[in-house]
C-alpha positions in Angstrom: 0.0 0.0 0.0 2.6 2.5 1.2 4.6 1.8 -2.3 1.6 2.4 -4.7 1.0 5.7 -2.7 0.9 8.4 -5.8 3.3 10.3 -4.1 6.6 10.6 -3.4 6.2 12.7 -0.7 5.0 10.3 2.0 5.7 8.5 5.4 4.8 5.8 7.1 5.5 5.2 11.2 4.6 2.1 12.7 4.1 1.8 16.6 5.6 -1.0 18.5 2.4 -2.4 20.3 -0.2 -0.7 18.3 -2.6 -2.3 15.9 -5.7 -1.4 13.8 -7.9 -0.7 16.0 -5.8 1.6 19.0 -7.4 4.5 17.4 -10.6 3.8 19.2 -11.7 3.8 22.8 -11.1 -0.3 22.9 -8.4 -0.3 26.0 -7.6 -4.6 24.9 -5.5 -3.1 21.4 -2.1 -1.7 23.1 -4.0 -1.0 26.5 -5.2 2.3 28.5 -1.5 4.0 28.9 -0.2 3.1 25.7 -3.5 4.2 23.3 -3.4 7.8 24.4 0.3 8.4 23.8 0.1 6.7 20.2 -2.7 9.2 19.5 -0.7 12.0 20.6 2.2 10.9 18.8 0.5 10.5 15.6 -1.3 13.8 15.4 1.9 15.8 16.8 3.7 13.3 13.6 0.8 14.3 10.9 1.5 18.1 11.9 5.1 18.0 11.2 4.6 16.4 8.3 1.9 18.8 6.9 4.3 21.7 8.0 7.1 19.9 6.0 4.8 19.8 3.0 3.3 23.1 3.0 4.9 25.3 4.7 8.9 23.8 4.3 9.5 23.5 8.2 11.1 20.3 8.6 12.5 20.6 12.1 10.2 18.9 13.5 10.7 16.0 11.1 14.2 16.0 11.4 13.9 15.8 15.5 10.9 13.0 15.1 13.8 10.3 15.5 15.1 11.5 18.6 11.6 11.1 20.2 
């Protein structure tokens, strides 16, 4: 999926302990402590990204190792 992405502007991040369904309230997919920080993670993730995209700040791309 990720290589027949249109794009070559793309990323993909995979959470160790996550699966498809930690984006919802079930706590049995990664458990209670670790949904909420995957969450977080991904939606401070999709903003660097989108900053990188359309407004050229990678920083925060460049630091997303690091965390």
């Amino acid at each position: 999926m990720f290589d027949a992405a249109g794009s070559h502007v793309k990323m993909l991040a995979v959470f160790e302990g996550g699966s498809h369904s930690i984006f919802t309230d079930r706590t049995t997919s990664g458990g209670a402590p670790l949904n909420p920080r995957v969450r977080s993670a991904t939606q401070e993730l999709a903003l660097a990204f989108l900053r990188s995209v359309f407004n050229a700040q990678d920083d925060a791309m460049r630091e997303w190792p690091a965390k």
